[in-house]
C-alpha positions as CSV (number, residue, x, y, z in Angstrom):
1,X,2.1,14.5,-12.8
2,X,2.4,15.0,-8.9
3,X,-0.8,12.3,-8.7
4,X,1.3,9.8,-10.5
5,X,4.1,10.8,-8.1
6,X,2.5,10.4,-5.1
7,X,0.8,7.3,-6.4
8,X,4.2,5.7,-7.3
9,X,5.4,7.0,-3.8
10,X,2.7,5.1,-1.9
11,X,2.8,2.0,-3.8
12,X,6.8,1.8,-3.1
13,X,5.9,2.4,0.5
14,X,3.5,-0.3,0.4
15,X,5.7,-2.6,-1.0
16,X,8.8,-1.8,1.2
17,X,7.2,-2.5,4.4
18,X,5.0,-5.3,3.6
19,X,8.1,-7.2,2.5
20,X,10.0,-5.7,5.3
21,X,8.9,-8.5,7.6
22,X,9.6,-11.4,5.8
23,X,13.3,-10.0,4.5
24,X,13.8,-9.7,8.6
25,X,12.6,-12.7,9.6
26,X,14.9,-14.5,7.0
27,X,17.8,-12.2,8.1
28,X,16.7,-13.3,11.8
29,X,16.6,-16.7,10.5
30,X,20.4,-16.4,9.0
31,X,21.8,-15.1,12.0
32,X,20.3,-18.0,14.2
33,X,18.4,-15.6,16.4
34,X,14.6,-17.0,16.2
35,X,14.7,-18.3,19.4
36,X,14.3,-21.6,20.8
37,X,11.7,-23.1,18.8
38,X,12.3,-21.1,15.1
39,X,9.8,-23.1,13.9
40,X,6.6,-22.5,16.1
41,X,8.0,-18.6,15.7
42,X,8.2,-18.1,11.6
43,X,4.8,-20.5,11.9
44,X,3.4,-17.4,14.4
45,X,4.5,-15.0,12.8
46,X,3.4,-15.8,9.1
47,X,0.1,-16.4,10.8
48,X,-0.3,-13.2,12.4
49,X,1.3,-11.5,9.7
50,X,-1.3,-12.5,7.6
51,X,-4.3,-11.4,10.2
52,X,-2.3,-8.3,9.4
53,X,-2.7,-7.5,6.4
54,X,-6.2,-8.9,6.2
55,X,-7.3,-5.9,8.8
56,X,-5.4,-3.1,7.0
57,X,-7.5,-4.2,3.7
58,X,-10.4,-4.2,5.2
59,X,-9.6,-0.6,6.8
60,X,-9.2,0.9,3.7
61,X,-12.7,1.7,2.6
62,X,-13.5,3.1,6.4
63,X,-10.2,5.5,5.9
64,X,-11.5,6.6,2.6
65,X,-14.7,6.9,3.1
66,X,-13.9,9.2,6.3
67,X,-11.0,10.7,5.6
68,X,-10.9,10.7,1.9
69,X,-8.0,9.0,1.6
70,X,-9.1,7.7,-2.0
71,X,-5.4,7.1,-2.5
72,X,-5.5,3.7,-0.4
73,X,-7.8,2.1,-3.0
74,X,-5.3,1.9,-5.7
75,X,-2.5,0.3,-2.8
76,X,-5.6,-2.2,-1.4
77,X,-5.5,-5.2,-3.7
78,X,-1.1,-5.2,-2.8
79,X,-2.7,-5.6,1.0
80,X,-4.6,-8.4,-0.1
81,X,-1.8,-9.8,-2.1
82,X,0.7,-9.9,1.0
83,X,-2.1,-11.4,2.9
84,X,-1.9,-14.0,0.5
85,X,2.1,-13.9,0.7
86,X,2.1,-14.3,4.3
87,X,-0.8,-16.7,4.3
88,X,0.8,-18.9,1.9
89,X,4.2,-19.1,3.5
90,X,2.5,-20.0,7.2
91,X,0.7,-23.0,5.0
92,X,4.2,-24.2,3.9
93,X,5.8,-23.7,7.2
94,X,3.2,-26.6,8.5
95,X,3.5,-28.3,5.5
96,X,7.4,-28.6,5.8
97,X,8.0,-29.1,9.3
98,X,4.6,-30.0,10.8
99,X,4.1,-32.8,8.2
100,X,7.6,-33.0,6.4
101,X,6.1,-32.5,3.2
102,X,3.8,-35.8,3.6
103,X,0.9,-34.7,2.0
104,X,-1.0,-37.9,2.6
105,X,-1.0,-37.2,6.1
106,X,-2.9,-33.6,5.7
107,X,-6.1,-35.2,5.6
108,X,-5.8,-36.7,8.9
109,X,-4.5,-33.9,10.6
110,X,-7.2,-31.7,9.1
111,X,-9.9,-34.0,10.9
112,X,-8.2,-33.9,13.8
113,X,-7.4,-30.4,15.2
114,X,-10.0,-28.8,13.9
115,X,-8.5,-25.1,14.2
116,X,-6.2,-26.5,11.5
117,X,-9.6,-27.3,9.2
118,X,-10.5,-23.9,9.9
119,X,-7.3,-22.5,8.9
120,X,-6.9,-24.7,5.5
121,X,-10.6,-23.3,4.4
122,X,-9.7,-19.6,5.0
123,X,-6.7,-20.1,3.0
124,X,-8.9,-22.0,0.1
125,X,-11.3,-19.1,0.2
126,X,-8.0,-16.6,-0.4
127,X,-6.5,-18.3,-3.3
128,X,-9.6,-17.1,-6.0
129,X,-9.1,-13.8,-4.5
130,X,-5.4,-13.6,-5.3
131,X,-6.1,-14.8,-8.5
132,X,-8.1,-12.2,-9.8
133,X,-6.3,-9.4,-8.0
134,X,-5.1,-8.3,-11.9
135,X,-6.8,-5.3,-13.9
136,X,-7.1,-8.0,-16.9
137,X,-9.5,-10.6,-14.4
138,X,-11.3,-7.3,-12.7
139,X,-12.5,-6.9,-16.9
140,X,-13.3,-10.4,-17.2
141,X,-15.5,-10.5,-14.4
142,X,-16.7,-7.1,-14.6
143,X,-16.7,-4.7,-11.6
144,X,-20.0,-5.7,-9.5
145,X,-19.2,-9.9,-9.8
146,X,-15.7,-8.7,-8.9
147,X,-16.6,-7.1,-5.9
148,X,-18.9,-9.5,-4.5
149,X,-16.3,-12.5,-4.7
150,X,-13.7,-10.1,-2.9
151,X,-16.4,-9.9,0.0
152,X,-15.4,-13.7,0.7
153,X,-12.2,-11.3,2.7
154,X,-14.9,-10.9,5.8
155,X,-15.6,-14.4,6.1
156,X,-11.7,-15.4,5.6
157,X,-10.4,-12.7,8.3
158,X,-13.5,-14.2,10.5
159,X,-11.8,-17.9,9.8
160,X,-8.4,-16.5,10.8
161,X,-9.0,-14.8,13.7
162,X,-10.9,-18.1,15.2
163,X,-7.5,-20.2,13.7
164,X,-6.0,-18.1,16.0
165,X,-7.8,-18.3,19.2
166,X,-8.3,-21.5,19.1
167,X,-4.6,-22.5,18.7
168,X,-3.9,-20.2,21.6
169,X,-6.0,-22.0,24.1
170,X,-4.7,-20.0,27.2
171,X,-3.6,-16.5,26.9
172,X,-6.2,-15.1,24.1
173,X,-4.8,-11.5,24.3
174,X,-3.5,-11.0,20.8
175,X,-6.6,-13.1,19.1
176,X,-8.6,-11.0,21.2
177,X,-7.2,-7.9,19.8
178,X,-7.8,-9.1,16.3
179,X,-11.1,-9.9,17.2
180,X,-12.0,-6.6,18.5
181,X,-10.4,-5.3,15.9
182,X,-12.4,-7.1,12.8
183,X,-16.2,-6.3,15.2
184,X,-15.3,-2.6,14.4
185,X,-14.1,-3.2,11.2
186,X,-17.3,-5.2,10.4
187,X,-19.4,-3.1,12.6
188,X,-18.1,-0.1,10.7
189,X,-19.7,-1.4,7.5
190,X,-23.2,-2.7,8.8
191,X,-23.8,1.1,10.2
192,X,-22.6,2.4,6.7
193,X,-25.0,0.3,5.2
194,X,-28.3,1.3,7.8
195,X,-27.3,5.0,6.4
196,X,-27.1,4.3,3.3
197,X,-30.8,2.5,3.0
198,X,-32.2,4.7,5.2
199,X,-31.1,7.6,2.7
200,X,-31.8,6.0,0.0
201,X,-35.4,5.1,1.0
202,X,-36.6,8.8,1.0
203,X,-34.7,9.2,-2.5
204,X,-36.6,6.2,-3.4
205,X,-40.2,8.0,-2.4
Protein backbone atom coordinates (compact mmCIF):
# COMPACT_ATOMS: atom_id res chain seq x y z
CA UNK A 1 0.00 0.00 0.00
CA UNK A 2 2.72 2.72 0.87
CA UNK A 3 4.43 1.47 -2.76
CA UNK A 4 1.32 2.38 -4.54
CA UNK A 5 1.40 5.67 -2.50
CA UNK A 6 4.60 6.61 -3.24
CA UNK A 7 4.18 5.55 -6.72
CA UNK A 8 1.04 7.81 -7.18
CA UNK A 9 3.11 10.54 -5.26
CA UNK A 10 5.90 10.54 -7.91
CA UNK A 11 3.86 10.29 -10.91
CA UNK A 12 1.71 13.44 -9.66
CA UNK A 13 5.09 15.17 -9.14
CA UNK A 14 6.05 14.22 -12.52
CA UNK A 15 3.25 15.47 -14.06
CA UNK A 16 2.97 18.76 -12.03
CA UNK A 17 6.21 20.02 -13.07
CA UNK A 18 6.53 18.85 -16.40
CA UNK A 19 3.39 20.78 -17.30
CA UNK A 20 4.50 23.51 -14.98
CA UNK A 21 6.39 25.13 -17.87
CA UNK A 22 4.09 25.27 -20.45
CA UNK A 23 1.02 26.51 -17.95
CA UNK A 24 3.72 29.56 -17.23
CA UNK A 25 4.71 30.27 -20.42
CA UNK A 26 0.96 30.63 -21.46
CA UNK A 27 0.34 32.66 -18.25
CA UNK A 28 3.54 34.70 -19.37
CA UNK A 29 2.08 34.79 -22.69
CA UNK A 30 -1.50 36.26 -21.23
CA UNK A 31 0.05 38.82 -19.29
CA UNK A 32 2.13 40.13 -22.41
CA UNK A 33 5.44 39.59 -20.63
CA UNK A 34 7.54 37.33 -23.31
CA UNK A 35 9.58 39.93 -24.21
CA UNK A 36 10.22 41.57 -27.31
CA UNK A 37 10.18 38.89 -29.78
CA UNK A 38 7.46 36.23 -28.00
CA UNK A 39 7.81 34.27 -30.82
CA UNK A 40 11.65 33.42 -31.22
CA UNK A 41 11.12 32.92 -27.02
CA UNK A 42 8.10 30.25 -26.85
CA UNK A 43 10.09 28.85 -30.24
CA UNK A 44 13.44 28.61 -27.55
CA UNK A 45 11.91 27.57 -25.10
CA UNK A 46 9.80 24.57 -26.43
CA UNK A 47 13.03 23.65 -28.08
CA UNK A 48 15.04 23.51 -25.04
CA UNK A 49 12.37 22.28 -23.13
CA UNK A 50 12.27 19.45 -25.08
CA UNK A 51 16.35 18.80 -24.91
CA UNK A 52 15.04 18.68 -21.30
CA UNK A 53 13.18 16.16 -20.97
CA UNK A 54 15.11 14.07 -23.42
CA UNK A 55 18.32 14.19 -20.89
CA UNK A 56 16.22 13.40 -17.68
CA UNK A 57 14.97 10.09 -19.72
CA UNK A 58 17.96 9.20 -20.57
CA UNK A 59 19.23 9.69 -16.83
CA UNK A 60 16.93 7.44 -15.46
CA UNK A 61 18.63 4.13 -16.02
CA UNK A 62 22.18 5.66 -14.73
CA UNK A 63 20.05 6.91 -11.36
CA UNK A 64 18.68 3.50 -10.97
CA UNK A 65 21.21 1.59 -11.76
CA UNK A 66 23.48 3.52 -9.12
CA UNK A 67 21.30 4.56 -6.73
CA UNK A 68 18.50 2.17 -7.00
CA UNK A 69 16.10 4.45 -7.61
CA UNK A 70 13.92 1.71 -9.46
CA UNK A 71 11.08 4.00 -8.79
CA UNK A 72 12.10 6.40 -11.88
CA UNK A 73 11.37 3.56 -14.31
CA UNK A 74 7.68 3.50 -13.86
CA UNK A 75 7.72 7.75 -14.21
CA UNK A 76 10.29 7.39 -17.46
CA UNK A 77 7.97 6.79 -20.42
CA UNK A 78 5.78 10.42 -18.89
CA UNK A 79 9.62 12.00 -19.53
CA UNK A 80 9.52 10.83 -22.92
CA UNK A 81 5.98 11.72 -23.42
CA UNK A 82 6.64 15.60 -22.43
CA UNK A 83 9.53 15.40 -24.58
CA UNK A 84 7.22 14.69 -27.19
CA UNK A 85 4.75 17.46 -25.74
CA UNK A 86 7.33 20.01 -25.87
CA UNK A 87 8.79 18.72 -29.05
CA UNK A 88 5.54 18.91 -30.69
CA UNK A 89 4.51 22.36 -29.62
CA UNK A 90 8.23 23.97 -30.82
CA UNK A 91 7.18 22.10 -34.47
CA UNK A 92 3.89 24.18 -34.42
CA UNK A 93 5.41 27.29 -33.17
CA UNK A 94 7.51 27.25 -36.66
CA UNK A 95 4.79 25.98 -38.43
CA UNK A 96 2.41 28.90 -37.32
CA UNK A 97 4.48 31.75 -37.33
CA UNK A 98 7.63 30.73 -39.22
CA UNK A 99 5.60 29.54 -42.26
CA UNK A 100 1.89 30.70 -41.40
CA UNK A 101 0.61 27.45 -41.59
CA UNK A 102 1.81 27.12 -45.45
CA UNK A 103 2.69 23.74 -45.53
CA UNK A 104 3.82 23.75 -49.18
CA UNK A 105 6.54 25.95 -48.20
CA UNK A 106 8.12 23.32 -45.54
CA UNK A 107 9.81 21.54 -48.12
CA UNK A 108 11.82 24.41 -49.22
CA UNK A 109 12.69 25.63 -46.04
CA UNK A 110 13.82 22.12 -44.98
CA UNK A 111 16.39 22.16 -47.90
CA UNK A 112 17.53 25.25 -47.07
CA UNK A 113 18.61 25.63 -43.37
CA UNK A 114 19.67 22.58 -42.87
CA UNK A 115 19.58 22.65 -38.88
CA UNK A 116 15.83 22.80 -39.59
CA UNK A 117 16.18 19.24 -41.65
CA UNK A 118 17.94 18.12 -38.77
CA UNK A 119 15.35 19.20 -36.39
CA UNK A 120 12.23 17.81 -38.58
CA UNK A 121 14.05 14.11 -38.60
CA UNK A 122 14.58 14.08 -34.76
CA UNK A 123 11.05 14.85 -34.35
CA UNK A 124 10.00 12.09 -37.06
CA UNK A 125 12.16 9.62 -35.17
CA UNK A 126 10.00 10.70 -31.75
CA UNK A 127 6.61 10.29 -33.06
CA UNK A 128 6.87 6.02 -33.14
CA UNK A 129 8.24 6.37 -29.76
CA UNK A 130 5.26 8.31 -28.40
CA UNK A 131 3.10 6.04 -29.98
CA UNK A 132 3.96 3.00 -28.30
CA UNK A 133 4.62 4.59 -24.96
CA UNK A 134 1.15 2.47 -23.85
CA UNK A 135 1.33 -0.89 -21.75
CA UNK A 136 -1.19 -2.36 -24.55
CA UNK A 137 1.74 -1.46 -27.61
CA UNK A 138 4.73 -2.55 -25.03
CA UNK A 139 2.47 -6.30 -25.34
CA UNK A 140 2.16 -6.00 -28.90
CA UNK A 141 5.68 -5.58 -29.57
CA UNK A 142 6.93 -7.58 -26.77
CA UNK A 143 9.57 -6.30 -24.35
CA UNK A 144 13.08 -6.77 -26.23
CA UNK A 145 11.56 -5.16 -29.91
CA UNK A 146 10.19 -2.61 -27.57
CA UNK A 147 13.27 -1.68 -26.21
CA UNK A 148 15.35 -1.59 -29.12
CA UNK A 149 12.99 0.90 -31.04
CA UNK A 150 13.11 3.19 -27.75
CA UNK A 151 16.95 3.27 -28.28
CA UNK A 152 16.18 5.54 -31.51
CA UNK A 153 15.99 8.38 -27.96
CA UNK A 154 20.12 8.48 -28.28
CA UNK A 155 20.14 9.20 -31.87
CA UNK A 156 17.07 11.87 -31.52
CA UNK A 157 18.71 13.75 -28.36
CA UNK A 158 22.02 13.61 -30.64
CA UNK A 159 19.74 15.35 -33.54
CA UNK A 160 18.53 17.89 -30.98
CA UNK A 161 21.35 18.95 -29.42
CA UNK A 162 23.14 19.60 -33.08
CA UNK A 163 19.41 21.56 -34.01
CA UNK A 164 20.52 23.52 -31.29
CA UNK A 165 23.98 24.50 -31.94
CA UNK A 166 23.69 25.08 -35.12
CA UNK A 167 20.82 27.62 -34.74
CA UNK A 168 22.97 29.30 -32.18
CA UNK A 169 25.79 30.08 -34.40
CA UNK A 170 27.59 32.48 -31.92
CA UNK A 171 27.30 31.99 -28.22
CA UNK A 172 27.14 27.93 -28.02
CA UNK A 173 27.06 27.93 -24.18
CA UNK A 174 23.76 26.27 -23.46
CA UNK A 175 24.10 23.71 -26.64
CA UNK A 176 27.37 23.18 -25.22
CA UNK A 177 26.00 22.23 -21.87
CA UNK A 178 23.59 19.83 -23.48
CA UNK A 179 26.19 18.41 -25.34
CA UNK A 180 28.35 17.76 -22.43
CA UNK A 181 25.65 16.61 -20.89
CA UNK A 182 24.38 13.75 -23.46
CA UNK A 183 28.72 12.52 -23.76
CA UNK A 184 28.21 11.56 -20.08
CA UNK A 185 24.97 10.33 -20.43
CA UNK A 186 26.13 8.22 -23.45
CA UNK A 187 29.47 7.73 -22.07
CA UNK A 188 27.76 6.41 -18.96
CA UNK A 189 26.21 3.59 -20.92
CA UNK A 190 29.25 2.41 -23.24
CA UNK A 191 31.33 1.81 -19.82
CA UNK A 192 28.20 -0.08 -18.39
CA UNK A 193 28.22 -2.10 -21.34
CA UNK A 194 32.48 -2.88 -21.27
CA UNK A 195 31.44 -4.25 -17.57
CA UNK A 196 29.00 -5.97 -18.44
CA UNK A 197 30.76 -8.19 -21.34
CA UNK A 198 33.75 -8.33 -19.60
CA UNK A 199 31.73 -10.08 -16.74
CA UNK A 200 29.91 -11.92 -18.68
CA UNK A 201 32.81 -13.44 -20.62
CA UNK A 202 34.24 -15.28 -17.60
CA UNK A 203 30.56 -16.50 -16.78
CA UNK A 204 30.54 -17.54 -20.35
CA UNK A 205 33.92 -19.80 -19.78
Amino acid sequence: MTFSADTRFHRQLFVFNGLLPAVLILIDGWRGKLGANPVEFVTRATGVLTLVFLMLTLLVTPLRKMYGWNWLLKQRRLLGLYAFFYGFAHLLTYLAYDRDWQLGTVVGDVYKRPFIAIGMFSFLLMVPLAVTSTNAMIKKLGGPRWAQLHRLTYYITIGGVLHYWIIVKSDVTYPFFFAVVLAVLLGWRVVASIKKARGAAPRAS
